[in-house]
Every structure is written in structure tokens, then in C-alpha cells.
Kinemage of the C-alpha trace (Angstrom):
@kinemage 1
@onewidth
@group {chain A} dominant
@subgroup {mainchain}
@vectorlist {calphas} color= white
{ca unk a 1} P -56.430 -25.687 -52.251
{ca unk a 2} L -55.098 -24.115 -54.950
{ca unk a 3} L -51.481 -24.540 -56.424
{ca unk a 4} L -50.214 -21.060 -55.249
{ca unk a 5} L -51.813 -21.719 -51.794
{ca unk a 6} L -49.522 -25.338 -51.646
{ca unk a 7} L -46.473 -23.228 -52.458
{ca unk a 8} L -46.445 -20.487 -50.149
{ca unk a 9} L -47.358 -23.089 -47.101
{ca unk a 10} L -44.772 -25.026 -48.376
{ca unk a 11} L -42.078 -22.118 -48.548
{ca unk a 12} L -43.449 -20.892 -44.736
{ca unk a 13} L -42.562 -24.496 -43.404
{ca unk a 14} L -39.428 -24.377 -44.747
{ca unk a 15} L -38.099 -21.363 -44.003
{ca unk a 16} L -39.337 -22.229 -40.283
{ca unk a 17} L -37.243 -25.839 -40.129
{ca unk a 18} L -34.171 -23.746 -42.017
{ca unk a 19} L -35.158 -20.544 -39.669
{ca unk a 20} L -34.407 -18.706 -42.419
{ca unk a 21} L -36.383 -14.751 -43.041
{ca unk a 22} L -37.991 -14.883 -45.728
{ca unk a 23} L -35.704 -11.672 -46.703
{ca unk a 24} L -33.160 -13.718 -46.527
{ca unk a 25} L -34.104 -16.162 -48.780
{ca unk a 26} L -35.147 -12.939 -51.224
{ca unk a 27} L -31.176 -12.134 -50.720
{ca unk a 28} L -29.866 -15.225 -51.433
{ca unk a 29} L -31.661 -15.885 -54.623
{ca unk a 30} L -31.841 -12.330 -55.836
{ca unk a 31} L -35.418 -12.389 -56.211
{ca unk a 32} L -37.064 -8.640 -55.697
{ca unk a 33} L -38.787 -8.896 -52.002
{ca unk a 34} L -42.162 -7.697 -53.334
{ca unk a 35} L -42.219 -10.661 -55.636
{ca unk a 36} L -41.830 -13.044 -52.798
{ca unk a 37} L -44.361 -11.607 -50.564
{ca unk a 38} L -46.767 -11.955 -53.456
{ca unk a 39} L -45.505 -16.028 -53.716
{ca unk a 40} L -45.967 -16.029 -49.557
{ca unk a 41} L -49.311 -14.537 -49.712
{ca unk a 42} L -50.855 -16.475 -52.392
{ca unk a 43} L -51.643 -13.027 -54.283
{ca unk a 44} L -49.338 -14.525 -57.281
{ca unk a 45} L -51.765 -16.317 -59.245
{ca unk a 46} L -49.549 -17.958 -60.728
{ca unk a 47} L -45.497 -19.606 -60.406
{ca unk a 48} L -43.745 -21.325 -62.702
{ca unk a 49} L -41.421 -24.170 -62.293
{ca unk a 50} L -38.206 -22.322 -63.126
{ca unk a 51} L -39.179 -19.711 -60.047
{ca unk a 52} L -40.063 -23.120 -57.593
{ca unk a 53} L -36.629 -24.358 -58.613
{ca unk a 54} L -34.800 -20.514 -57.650
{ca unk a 55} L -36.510 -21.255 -54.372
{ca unk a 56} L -35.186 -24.163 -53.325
{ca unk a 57} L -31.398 -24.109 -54.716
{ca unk a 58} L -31.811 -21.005 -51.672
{ca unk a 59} L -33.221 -23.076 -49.111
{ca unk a 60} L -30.544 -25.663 -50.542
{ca unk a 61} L -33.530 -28.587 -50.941
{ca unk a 62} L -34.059 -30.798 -53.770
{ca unk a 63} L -37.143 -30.136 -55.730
{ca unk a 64} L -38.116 -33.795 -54.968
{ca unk a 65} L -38.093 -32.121 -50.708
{ca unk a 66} L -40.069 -29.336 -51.657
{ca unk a 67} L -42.896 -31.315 -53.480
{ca unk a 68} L -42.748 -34.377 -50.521
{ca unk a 69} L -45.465 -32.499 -48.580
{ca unk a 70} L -49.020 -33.524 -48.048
{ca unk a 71} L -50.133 -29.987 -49.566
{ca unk a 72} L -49.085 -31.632 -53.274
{ca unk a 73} L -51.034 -34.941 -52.770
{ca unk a 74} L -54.104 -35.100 -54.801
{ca unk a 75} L -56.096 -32.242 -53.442
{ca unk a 76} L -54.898 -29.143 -55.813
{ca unk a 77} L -57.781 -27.416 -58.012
{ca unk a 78} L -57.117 -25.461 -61.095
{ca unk a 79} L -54.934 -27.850 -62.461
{ca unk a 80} L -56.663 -29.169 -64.827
């Protein structure tokens, strides 16, 4: 799985515990809504840190949550 695949499961499961829209979480961070269906999708090839951490001050998780997820364990290619 690749790193951008990890992060938008990741960001699908927790908006679905929070039930939280994904709009809303767009809202709440003041990210654009295009550029979070491109994170959702996987289509963003790539995400930086900074953008990871935007996410989940929204969804009001530590980073520390948001990586404790078997998705991060160590099965992520292009990585290296």
C-alpha cells in the first residue's frame, strides 16, 4: 500500500467514528474541497506532514491517533 493510500483510509475511518462529512472537515480546516477529495481518493501523490497535522487538529486527534492504525505498520512502499 502506498503512503497516500494509508492516509485517505485513515482519514475515511475517522471521519466515520467522528461522523464528520468530509466537507466539514474541508470547513473546519480551511482546506479547498478539491484538495481533499484528491487526499480521499489517493489521486494526491503526495502529502506532507504539515497537511497530515491540518487534518487532525480538525478531527481534534493527536498525530500519535492518526498514525496508531494498522495501515502505518510496516507494509508502506515508496518510502524508501
Amino acid at each position: 500500500m502506498r503512503i497516500t493510500e494509508a492516509v485517505a483510509k485513515r482519514i475515511k475511518t475517522l471521519l466515520a467514528e467522528k461522523e464528520m462529512t468530509q466537507y466539514r472537515l474541508t470547513q473546519i480546516i480551511g482546506m479547498a474541497h478539491s484538495q481533499m477529495t484528491g487526499i480521499i481518493t489517493a489521486k494526491n501523490n503526495s502529502i506532507d506532514l504539515k497537511t497530515i497535522l491540518t487534518i487532525c487538529r480538525g478531527l481534534e486527534i493527536t498525530a500519535s491517533k492518526f498514525f496508531d492504525d494498522p495501515n502505518f505498520d510496516d507494509n508502506i512502499k515508496g518510502i524508501d
